[in-house]
C-alpha positions in Angstrom: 132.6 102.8 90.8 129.3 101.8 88.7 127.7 105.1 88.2 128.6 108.6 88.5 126.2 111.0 88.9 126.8 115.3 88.9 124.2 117.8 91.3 124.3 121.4 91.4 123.0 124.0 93.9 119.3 125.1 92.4 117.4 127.5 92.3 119.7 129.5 95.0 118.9 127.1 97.3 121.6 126.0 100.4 120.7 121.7 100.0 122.0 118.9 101.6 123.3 115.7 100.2 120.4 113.1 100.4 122.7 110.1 100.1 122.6 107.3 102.3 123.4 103.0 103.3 120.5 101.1 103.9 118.9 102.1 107.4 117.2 100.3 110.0 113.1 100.1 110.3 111.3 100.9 112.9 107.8 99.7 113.2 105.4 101.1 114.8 104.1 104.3 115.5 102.5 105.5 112.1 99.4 106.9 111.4 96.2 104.3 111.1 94.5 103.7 108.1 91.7 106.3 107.2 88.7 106.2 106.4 86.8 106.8 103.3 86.2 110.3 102.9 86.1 112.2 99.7 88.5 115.6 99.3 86.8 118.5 100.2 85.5 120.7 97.4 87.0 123.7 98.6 90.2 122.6 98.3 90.2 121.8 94.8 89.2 125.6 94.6 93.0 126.3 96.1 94.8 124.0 93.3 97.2 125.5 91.2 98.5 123.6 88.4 101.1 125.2 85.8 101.1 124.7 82.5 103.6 126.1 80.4 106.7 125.3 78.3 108.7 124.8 81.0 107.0 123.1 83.5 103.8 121.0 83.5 101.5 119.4 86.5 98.0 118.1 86.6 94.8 117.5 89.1 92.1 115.4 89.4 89.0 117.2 91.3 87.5 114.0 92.5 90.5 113.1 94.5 89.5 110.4 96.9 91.2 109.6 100.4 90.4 106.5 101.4 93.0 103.8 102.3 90.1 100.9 103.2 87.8 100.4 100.5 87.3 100.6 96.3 86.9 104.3 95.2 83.9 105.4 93.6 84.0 104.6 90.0 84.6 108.4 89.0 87.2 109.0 91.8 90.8 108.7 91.7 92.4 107.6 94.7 94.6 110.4 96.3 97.3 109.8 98.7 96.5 110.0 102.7 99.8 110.8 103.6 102.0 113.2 101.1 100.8 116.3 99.1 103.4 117.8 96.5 104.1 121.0 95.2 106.6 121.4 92.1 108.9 124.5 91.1 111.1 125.6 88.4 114.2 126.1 89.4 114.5 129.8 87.8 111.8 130.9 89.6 112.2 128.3 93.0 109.3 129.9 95.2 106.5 129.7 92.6 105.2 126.2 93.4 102.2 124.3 91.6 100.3 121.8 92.8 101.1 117.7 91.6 98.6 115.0 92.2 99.3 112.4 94.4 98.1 109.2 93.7 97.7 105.8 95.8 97.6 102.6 95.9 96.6 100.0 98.4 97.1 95.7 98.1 93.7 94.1 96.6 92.4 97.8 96.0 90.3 97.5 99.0 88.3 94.4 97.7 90.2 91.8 100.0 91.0 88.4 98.5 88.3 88.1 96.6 86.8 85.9 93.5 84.3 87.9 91.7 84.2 91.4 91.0 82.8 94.0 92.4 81.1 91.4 95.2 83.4 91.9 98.4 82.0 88.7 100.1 83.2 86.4 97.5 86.5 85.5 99.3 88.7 83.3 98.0 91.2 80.5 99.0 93.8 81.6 95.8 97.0 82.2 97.2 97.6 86.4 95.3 100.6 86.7 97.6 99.3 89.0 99.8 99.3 88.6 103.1 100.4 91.5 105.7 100.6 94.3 103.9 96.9 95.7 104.0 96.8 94.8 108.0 100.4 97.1 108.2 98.8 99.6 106.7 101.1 99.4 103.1 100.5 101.8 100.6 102.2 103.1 97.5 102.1 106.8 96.2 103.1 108.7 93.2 103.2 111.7 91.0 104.1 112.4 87.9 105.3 116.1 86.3 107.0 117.3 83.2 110.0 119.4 83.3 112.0 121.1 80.8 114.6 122.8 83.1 115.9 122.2 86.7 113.1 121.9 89.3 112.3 121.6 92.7 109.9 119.2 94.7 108.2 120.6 98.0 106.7 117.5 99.6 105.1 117.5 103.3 103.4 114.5 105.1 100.0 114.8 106.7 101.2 112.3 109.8 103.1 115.6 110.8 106.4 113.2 110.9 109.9 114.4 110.1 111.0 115.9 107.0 114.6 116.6 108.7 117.1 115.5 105.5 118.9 113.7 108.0 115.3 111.2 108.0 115.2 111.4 104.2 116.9 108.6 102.2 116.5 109.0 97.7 116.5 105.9 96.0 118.1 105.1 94.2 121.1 106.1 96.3 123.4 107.4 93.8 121.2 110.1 92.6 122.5 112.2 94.9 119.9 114.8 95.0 120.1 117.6 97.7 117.5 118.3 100.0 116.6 121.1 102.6 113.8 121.5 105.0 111.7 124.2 104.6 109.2 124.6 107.4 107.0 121.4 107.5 108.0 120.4 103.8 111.1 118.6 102.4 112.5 120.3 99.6 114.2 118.0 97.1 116.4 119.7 94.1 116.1 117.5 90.7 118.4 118.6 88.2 117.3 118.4 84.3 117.5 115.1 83.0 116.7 114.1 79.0 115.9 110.7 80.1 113.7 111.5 83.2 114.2 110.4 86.5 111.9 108.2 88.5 112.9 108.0 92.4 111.6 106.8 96.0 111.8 109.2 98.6 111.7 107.6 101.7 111.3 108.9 105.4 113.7 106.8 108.1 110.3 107.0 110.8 108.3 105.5 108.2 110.1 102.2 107.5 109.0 98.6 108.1 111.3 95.5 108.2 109.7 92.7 106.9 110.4 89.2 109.3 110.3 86.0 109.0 108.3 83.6 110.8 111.6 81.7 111.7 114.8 81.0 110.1 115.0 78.5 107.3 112.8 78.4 103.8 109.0 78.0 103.6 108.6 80.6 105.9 106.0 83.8 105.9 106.3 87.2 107.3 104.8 88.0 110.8 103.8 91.6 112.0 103.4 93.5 115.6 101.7 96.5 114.4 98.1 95.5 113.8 96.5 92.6 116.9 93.7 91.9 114.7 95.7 91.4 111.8 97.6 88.6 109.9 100.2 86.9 111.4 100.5 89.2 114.8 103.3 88.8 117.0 103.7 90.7 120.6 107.4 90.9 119.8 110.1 89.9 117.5 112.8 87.6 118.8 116.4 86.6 117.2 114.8 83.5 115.0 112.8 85.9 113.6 115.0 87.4 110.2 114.5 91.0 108.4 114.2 90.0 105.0 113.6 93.3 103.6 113.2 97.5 104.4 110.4 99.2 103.0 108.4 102.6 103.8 105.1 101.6 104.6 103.4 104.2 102.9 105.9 104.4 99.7 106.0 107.7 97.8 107.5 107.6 94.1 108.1 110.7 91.8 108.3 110.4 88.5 110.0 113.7 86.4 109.5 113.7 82.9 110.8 116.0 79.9 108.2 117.0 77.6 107.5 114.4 74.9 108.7 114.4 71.3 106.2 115.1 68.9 106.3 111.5 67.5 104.7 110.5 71.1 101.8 113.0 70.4 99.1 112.5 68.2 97.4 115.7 66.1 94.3 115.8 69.1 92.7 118.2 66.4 92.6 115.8 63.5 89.0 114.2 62.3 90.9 110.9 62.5 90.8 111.0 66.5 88.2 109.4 68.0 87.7 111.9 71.9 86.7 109.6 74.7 84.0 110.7 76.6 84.9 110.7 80.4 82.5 108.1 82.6 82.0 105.0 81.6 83.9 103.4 78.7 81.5 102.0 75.6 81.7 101.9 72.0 85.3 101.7 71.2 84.9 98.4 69.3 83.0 100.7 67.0 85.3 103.5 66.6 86.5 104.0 62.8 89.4 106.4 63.4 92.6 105.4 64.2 93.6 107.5 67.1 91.5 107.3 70.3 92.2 110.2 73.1 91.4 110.3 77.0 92.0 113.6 77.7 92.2 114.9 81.1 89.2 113.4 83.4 88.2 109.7 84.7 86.9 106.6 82.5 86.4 103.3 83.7 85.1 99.7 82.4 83.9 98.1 85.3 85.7 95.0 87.0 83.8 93.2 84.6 84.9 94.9 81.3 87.6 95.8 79.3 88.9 98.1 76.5 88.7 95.6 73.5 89.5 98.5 70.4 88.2 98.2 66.6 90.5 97.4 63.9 91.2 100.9 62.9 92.7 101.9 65.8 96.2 102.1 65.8 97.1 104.5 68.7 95.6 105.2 72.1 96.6 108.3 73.9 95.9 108.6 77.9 96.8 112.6 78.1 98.5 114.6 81.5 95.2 114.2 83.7 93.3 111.3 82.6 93.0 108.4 84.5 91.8 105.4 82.7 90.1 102.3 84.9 90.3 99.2 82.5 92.9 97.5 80.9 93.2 97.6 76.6 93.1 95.2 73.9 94.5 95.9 70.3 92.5 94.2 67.0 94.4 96.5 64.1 96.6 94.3 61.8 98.6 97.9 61.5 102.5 97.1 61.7 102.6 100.5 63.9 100.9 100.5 67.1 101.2 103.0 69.8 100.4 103.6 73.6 101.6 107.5 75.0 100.5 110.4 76.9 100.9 110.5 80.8 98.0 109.5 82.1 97.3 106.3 84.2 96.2 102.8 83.0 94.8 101.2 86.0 93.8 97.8 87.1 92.1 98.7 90.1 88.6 97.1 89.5 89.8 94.2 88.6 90.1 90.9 90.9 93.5 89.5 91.0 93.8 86.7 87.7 90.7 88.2 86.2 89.7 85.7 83.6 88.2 87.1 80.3 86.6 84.2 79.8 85.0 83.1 82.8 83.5 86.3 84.0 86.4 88.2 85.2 86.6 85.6 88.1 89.9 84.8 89.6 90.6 81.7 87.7 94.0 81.8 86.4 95.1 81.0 82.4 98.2 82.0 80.8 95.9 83.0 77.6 93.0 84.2 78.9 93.5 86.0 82.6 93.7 89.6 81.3 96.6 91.9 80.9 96.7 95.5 81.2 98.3 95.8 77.6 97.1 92.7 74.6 96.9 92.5 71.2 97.0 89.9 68.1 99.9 91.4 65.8 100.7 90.8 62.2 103.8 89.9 61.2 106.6 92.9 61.2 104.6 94.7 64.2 106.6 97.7 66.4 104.7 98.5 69.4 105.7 101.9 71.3 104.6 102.5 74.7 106.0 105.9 76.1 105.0 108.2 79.1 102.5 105.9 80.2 101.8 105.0 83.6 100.2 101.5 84.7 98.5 101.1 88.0 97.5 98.0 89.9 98.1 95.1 87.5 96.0 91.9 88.0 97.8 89.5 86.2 100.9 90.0 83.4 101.1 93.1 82.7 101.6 92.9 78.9 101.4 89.6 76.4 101.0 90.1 72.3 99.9 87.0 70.3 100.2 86.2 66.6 101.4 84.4 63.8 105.2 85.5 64.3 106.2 86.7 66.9 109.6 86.3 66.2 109.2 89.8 64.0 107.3 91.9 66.6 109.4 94.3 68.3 108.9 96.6 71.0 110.2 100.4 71.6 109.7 101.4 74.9 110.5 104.3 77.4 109.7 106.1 80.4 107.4 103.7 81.2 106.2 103.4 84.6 104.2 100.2 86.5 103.1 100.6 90.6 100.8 99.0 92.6 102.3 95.7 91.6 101.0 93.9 95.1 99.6 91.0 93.6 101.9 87.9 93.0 101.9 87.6 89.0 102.4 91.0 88.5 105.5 91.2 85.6 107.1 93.8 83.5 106.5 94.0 79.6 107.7 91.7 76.9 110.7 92.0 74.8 110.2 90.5 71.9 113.2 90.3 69.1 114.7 93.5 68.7 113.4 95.4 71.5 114.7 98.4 72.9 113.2 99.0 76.7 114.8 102.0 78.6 114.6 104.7 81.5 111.5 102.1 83.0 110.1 102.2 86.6 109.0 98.5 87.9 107.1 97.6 91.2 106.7 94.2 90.4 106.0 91.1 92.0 106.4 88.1 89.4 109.5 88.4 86.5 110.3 92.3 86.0 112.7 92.1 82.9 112.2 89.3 80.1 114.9 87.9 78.0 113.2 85.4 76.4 113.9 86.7 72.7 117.2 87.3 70.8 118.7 90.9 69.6 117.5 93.1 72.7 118.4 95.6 74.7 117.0 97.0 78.5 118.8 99.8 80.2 118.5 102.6 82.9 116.2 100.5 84.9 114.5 100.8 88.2 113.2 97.7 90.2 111.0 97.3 93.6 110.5 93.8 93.9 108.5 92.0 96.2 108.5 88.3 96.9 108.5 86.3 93.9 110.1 85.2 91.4 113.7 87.0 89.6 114.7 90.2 88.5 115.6 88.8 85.1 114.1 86.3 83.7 115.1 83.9 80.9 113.7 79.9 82.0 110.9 78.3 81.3 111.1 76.8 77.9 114.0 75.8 76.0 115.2 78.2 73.1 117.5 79.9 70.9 118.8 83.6 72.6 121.4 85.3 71.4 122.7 89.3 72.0 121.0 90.4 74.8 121.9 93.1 77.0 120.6 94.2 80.4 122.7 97.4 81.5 122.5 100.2 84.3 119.6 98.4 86.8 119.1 99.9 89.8 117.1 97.8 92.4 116.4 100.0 95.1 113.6 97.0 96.9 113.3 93.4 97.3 112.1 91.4 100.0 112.3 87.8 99.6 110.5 85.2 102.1 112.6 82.2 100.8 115.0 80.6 98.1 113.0 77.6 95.6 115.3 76.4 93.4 113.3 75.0 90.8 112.0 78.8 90.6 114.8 80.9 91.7 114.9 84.3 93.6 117.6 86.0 91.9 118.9 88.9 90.2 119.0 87.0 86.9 117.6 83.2 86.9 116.1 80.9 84.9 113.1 78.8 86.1 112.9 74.8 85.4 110.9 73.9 82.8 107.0 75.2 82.8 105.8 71.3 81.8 108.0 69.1 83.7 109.4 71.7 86.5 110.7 68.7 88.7 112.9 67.1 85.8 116.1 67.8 85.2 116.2 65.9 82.1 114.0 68.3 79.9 116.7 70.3 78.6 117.7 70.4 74.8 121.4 70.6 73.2 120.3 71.7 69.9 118.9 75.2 71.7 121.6 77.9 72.7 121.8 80.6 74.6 124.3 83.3 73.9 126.1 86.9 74.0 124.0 87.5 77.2 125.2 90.5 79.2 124.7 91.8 82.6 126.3 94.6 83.5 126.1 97.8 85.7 123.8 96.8 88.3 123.3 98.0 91.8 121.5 96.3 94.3 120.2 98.0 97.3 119.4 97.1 100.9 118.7 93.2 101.3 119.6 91.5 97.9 118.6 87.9 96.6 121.4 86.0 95.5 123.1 87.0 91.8 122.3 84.5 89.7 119.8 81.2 89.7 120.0 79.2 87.0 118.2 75.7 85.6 119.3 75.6 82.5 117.7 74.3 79.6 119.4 74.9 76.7 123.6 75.3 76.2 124.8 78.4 77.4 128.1 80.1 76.0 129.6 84.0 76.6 127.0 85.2 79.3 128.8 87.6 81.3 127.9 89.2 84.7 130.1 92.7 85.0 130.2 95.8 87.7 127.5 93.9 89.9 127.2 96.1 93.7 124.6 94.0 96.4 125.4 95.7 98.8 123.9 92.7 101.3 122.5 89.2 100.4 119.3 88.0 102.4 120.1 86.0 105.4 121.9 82.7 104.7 118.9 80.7 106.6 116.5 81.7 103.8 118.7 80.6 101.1 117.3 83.4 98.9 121.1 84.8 98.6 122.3 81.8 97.6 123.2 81.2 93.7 122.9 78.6 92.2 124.0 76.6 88.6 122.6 73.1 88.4 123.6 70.9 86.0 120.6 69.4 83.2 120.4 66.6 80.7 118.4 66.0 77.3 116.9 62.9 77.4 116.0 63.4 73.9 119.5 63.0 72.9 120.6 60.0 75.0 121.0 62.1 78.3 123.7 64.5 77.3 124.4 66.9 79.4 124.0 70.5 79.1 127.4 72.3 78.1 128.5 75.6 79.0 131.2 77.5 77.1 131.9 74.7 74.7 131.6 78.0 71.8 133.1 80.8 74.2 136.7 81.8 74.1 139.0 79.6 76.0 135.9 77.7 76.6 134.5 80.4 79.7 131.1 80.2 79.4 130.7 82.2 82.5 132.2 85.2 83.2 131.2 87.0 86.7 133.5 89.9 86.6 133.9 92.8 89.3 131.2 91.5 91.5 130.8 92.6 94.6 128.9 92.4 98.0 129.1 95.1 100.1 132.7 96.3 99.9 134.1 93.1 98.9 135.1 92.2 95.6 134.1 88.7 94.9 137.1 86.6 93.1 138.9 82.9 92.8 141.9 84.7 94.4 139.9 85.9 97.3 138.8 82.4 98.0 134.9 83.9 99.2 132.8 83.0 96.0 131.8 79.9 97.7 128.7 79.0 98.9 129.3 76.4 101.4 133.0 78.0 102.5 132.9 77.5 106.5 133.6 81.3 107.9 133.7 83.0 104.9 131.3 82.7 102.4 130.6 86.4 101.2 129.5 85.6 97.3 127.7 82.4 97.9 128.2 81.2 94.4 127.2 77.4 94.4 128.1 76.3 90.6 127.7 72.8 89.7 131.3 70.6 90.2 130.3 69.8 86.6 131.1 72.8 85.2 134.7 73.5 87.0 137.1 75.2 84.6 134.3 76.8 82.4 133.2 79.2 84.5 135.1 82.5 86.6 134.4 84.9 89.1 137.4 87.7 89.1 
């Protein structure tokens, strides 16, 4: 109905459709958390990596397993649980080996204030709470493919690999699987844009609960007694507010980069990164710099601040890069590719540049894995990369005008994303952000900036804040479009409406959040599209919004949830308040006072589950007794300038 997609038998192989609804958890039962052990030298003598035109994977040979603690600084943490093999298609029983990385909540530091000193706990809220007691984990790899291929994954817990156990997400990739001895065998047609995909095994699922019903609630757990929030057993007060494997395994396929994403390695104007410990690129006079395969790292107290020459940083297939990277070059073309890994891991959660690296939040000066002070007329391209284990935002650019820095951005891939005010990447005017991979746990997609374009999108969200995000501050948006989204995670604890939990919302104002008299008529927002989403498993509501500014043509069309959180949380309830301008003699707000036949809202082919959501159908509404499927709950105020059809 949304999406289509086409799968054809591979490599001779007889697979099995992989398709399936959301499916029950069932805790318990999975393997403990392991200790810190390094991998074994001899097995690194065993990998086999390919490297050719048609099919390229990587290794690291300091792998580390260890699911409790930080790594060693020249270590790369390596998944516990899954080890992957990849295939061409053409030639489907020649596998190669594919690293597996992981990542765990806090990095193994705990909650703490000052890096690299584990006993400096702290009482800052990072929005963790069960998930390192549960034994949560993330895991990913990353290949490039030219043709068909095939994935041979197998689990070390020994648990079933049956495709009857296996779910893909997103759901409508459709991908056919087929057990092969102890390994799952997943067939992943070519794809020019990629594809980037959770594979998830039914015995490894957790539902996330509620405390009790109602908002201001926290999650509780029966898997770990010495743990956070332990219960002996669940009862009925007690909601699932989410599904999600507890040791999460991502693949991310790739087709070999255009040259314009590869700099000339060979040239005397690239600067080659020694692998260890990172010094000396303030100094650097080239304007390439290039990790090549291997492992660099800053220190929790450190970051990559680059000289003004350098205009391009390339993190190759194999290097994995432990910092985060600041730009100084006035150049309007600035770069970010390769497939390597950015990570965050040393970092404490809100590191502040200017107070040590302690976790003491600032908007300007808690550090983001991706900064820079632009000129005016400024592209930045980020392509390939992956970035691992934010501590704050993820991205921020400062300057004179930003109003004429764009970004270009694709196949761009963010996981680890545990802490709270972990977000996805800027769009300033004029951006173009596609075929992107989010694990996020603050505001994935930005629309705070006119003339932009996100699509082919994949979410995991965890418990705050929206999908989309467009609040905070009063401005003038116009053409914006958000298209083909495919949120395949969320878990919300609880609806705030000055800060909604949404698909698409827009928070109160940042000075005067409780006010809602801060709004200003002579700011507009317009041509704002939503369309072609799909929402899987538990869903927050559609749409939260606090608006600040007039709003005309914003459409919502071919929207699938297929089911909103449970009404006592209130996260799956919309909602459309109705704001003033005191500034202008407390005029209210308008919506579709410039939009034909004076709609200002148009939610069009909407869906939850397998109903469509319409006026005719009488369920939109949010306090309907009996049958109140959409939960839309718009403002009286705005009656007649708004549908739902």
């Amino acid at each position: 109905m949304y999406f289509t997609s086409c799968t054809q038998a591979i490599g001779g192989l007889l697979l099995l459709s992989a398709t399936a609804p959301l499916v029950k958890g069932y805790p318990g039962g999975f393997s403990e958390r392991g200790q810190a052990t390094n991998r074994a030298t001899a097995d690194n003598a065993n990998i086999r990596t390919a490297d050719s035109a048609k099919l390229k994977t990587w290794w690291h040979s300091t792998g580390e397993i260890n699911t409790k603690t930080p790594v060693k600084p020249g270590n790369v943490r390596q998944s516990h649980m899954y080890s992957i093999q990849v295939a061409s298609a053409s030639a489907a029983t020649d596998f190669y080996d594919s690293f597996v990385y992981e990542s765990i909540p806090r990095n193994g530091n705990g909650n703490i204030c000052i890096p690299g000193k584990l006993d400096s706990v702290c009482n800052v809220d990072d929005q963790i709470s069960i998930e390192a007691d549960i034994g949560v984990d993330m895991a990913w790899t990353q290949y490039l493919s030219a043709s068909d291929s095939i994935v041979r994954i197998t689990r070390s817990d020994k648990g079933l690999v049956d495709p009857a156990n296996v779910v893909i997400r997103p759901t409508t990739l459709g991908f056919k699987l087929q057990k092969d001895g102890n390994a799952l065998l997943v067939a992943v047609p070519y794809n020019a844009n990629g594809y980037r995909f959770s594979v998830e095994f039914r015995d490894n699922l957790w539902e996330y609960r509620n405390a009790q019903g109602g908002i201001d609630s926290h999650y509780v757990q029966n898997k770990n007694p010495k743990g956070l929030n332990y219960v002996s057993s669940y009862d009925n007060s007690m909601p699932v507010v989410g599904v999600e494997p507890l040791n999460a395994l991502m693949v991310f396929v790739s087709p070999f980069p255009n040259k314009k994403y590869v700099p000339d390695i060979a040239s005397s104007d690239t600067y080659h990164v020694t692998p260890g410990l990172i010094t000396g690129l303030g100094d650097v006079t080239k304007s390439v710099v290039y990790f090549g395969p291997g492992v660099y790292w800053c220190t929790g107290s450190a970051h990559i601040i680059l000289s003004k020459s350098v205009t391009w940083v390339y993190i190759a297939p194999g290097a994995y890069v432990k910092g985060a990277i600041q730009y100084e070059s006035q150049s309007l073309d600035l770069r970010a590719t390769g497939f390597g890994v950015l990570s965050g891991e040393q970092y404490v959660y809100q590191a502040n540049t200017a107070q040590g690296y302690e976790n003491v939040k600032s908007d300007g000066t808690s550090l983001k894995m991706w900064r820079g002070q632009a000129a005016r007329g400024t592209q930045w391209t980020i392509h390939g990369l992956t970035t691992n284990a934010p501590p704050f935002n993820s991205m921020d650019f400062y300057g004179d005008d930003l109003g004429s820095f764009t970004v270009q951005a694709s196949d761009y891939k963010q996981v680890g994303a545990f802490f709270g005010q972990t977000d996805g990447i800027q769009m300033y005017p004029g951006s173009h952000v596609r075929d992107v991979f989010y694990h996020v746990g603050d505001d994935a997609i930005k629309t705070y900036y006119s003339n932009v374009l996100c699509e082919r999108m994949t979410v995991w969200k965890t418990n705050n804040a929206p999908i989309v995000q467009f609040g905070w501050y009063q401005r003038d948006v116009n053409n914006v479009t958000v298209d083909a989204v495919e949120v395949i995670h969320t878990r919300y604890i609880s609806q705030a409406v000055l800060w909604p939990r949404a698909l698409v919302a827009s928070a109160a104002s940042y000075i005067d959040q409780q006010s809602t008299s801060v709004a200003d008529i002579t700011k507009h927002l317009s041509n704002y599209k939503i369309s072609n989403w799909r929402c899987e498993g538990i869903c927050p509501a559609l749409l939260g919004i606090n608006p600040l500014q007039n709003i005309d043509t914003m459409t919502f069309s071919n929207i699938w949830i297929e089911k909103l959180s449970p009404e006592t949380t209130q996260v799956g309830t919309s909602t459309f308040r109705a704001f003033t301008d005191s500034s202008h003699g407390n005029q209210a707000i308008a919506l579709g006072n410039n939009s034909p036949n004076n709609l200002g809202l148009i939610i069009e082919n909407f869906y939850v589950g397998n109903e469509h959501i319409t006026f005719q159908a009488d369920n939109w509404e949010s306090n309907k007794a009996g049958h109140s499927v959409g939960r839309l709950n718009i403002d009286g105020s705005y009656w007649g300038r708004w549908t739902v059809r």
